[in-house]
C-alpha positions in Angstrom: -106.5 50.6 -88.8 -103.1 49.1 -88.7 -104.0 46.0 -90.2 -105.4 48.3 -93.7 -101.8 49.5 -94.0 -100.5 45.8 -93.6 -103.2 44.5 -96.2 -102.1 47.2 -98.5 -98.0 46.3 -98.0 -99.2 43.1 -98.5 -101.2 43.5 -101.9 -97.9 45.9 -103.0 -95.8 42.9 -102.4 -97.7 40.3 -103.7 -100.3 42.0 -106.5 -102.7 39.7 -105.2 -105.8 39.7 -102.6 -106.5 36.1 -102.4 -106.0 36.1 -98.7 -104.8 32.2 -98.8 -102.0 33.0 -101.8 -101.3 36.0 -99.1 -100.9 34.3 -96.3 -98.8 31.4 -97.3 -96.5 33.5 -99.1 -96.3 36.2 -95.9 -95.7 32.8 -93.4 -92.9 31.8 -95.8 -91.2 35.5 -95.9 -91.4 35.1 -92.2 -89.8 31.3 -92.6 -86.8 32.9 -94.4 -86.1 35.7 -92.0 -86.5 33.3 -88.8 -84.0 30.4 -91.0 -81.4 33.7 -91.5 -81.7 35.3 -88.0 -81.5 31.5 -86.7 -77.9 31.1 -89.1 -76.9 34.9 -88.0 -77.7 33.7 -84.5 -75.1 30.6 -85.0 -72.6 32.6 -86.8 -72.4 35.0 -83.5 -72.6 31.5 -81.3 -69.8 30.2 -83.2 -67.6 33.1 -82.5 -68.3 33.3 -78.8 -67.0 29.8 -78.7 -64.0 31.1 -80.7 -63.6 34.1 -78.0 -63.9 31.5 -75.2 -61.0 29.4 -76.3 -58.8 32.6 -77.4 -59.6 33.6 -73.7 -58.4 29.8 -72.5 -55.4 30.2 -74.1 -54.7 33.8 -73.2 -55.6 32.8 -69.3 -53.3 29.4 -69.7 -50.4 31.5 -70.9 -50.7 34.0 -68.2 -50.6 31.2 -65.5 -47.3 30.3 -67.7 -45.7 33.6 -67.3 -46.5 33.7 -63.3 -45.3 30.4 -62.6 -41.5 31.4 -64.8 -42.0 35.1 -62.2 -41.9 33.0 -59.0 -39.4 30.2 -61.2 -37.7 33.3 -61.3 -37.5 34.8 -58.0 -36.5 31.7 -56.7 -33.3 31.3 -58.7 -32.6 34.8 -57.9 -33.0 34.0 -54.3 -31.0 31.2 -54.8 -28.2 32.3 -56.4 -28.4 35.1 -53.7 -27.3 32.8 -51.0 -25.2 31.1 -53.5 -22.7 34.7 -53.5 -23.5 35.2 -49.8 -21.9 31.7 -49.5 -18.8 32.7 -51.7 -18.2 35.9 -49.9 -18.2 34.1 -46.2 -15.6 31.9 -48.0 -13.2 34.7 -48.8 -13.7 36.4 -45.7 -13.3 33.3 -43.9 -16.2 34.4 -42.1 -17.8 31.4 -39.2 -21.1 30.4 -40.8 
């Protein structure tokens, strides 16, 4: 009896129970919600895309920062050997 409740939403919604008038007018309701879930479903599509490239850039930038870490530790090594240099100079120590 699920279908006497529907035909009685129905004939609230339209006042009418010319089953044609009814039915075009309930396929067109159901038109307008698919058209808006369809644009709600782009709207969320278009964000992902705009999550995807904020992730790009925040995955490109850490790849910046580890290269300038290991940039980095090599000038520190360098510059390392560059005092160990100096002090075998003042000591006069044989290299």
């Amino acid at each position: 009896m699920v279908w006497l409740a529907k035909c009685k939403e129905l004939k609230e919604i339209f006042d009418t129970y010319d089953w044609v008038d009814m039915m075009v007018r309930y396929c067109r309701r159901a038109a307008a919600e698919d058209r808006k879930f369809g644009r709600r479903i782009n709207l969320l599509r278009e964000q992902v895309i705009d999550v995807f490239k904020d992730m790009i850039e925040f995955v490109k930038e850490i790849e910046t920062v580890r290269k300038m870490l290991s940039l980095e530790k090599a000038m520190e090594r360098i510059a390392f050997e560059k005092d160990l240099f100096i002090d075998k100079l003042l000591q006069n120590i044989p290299f």
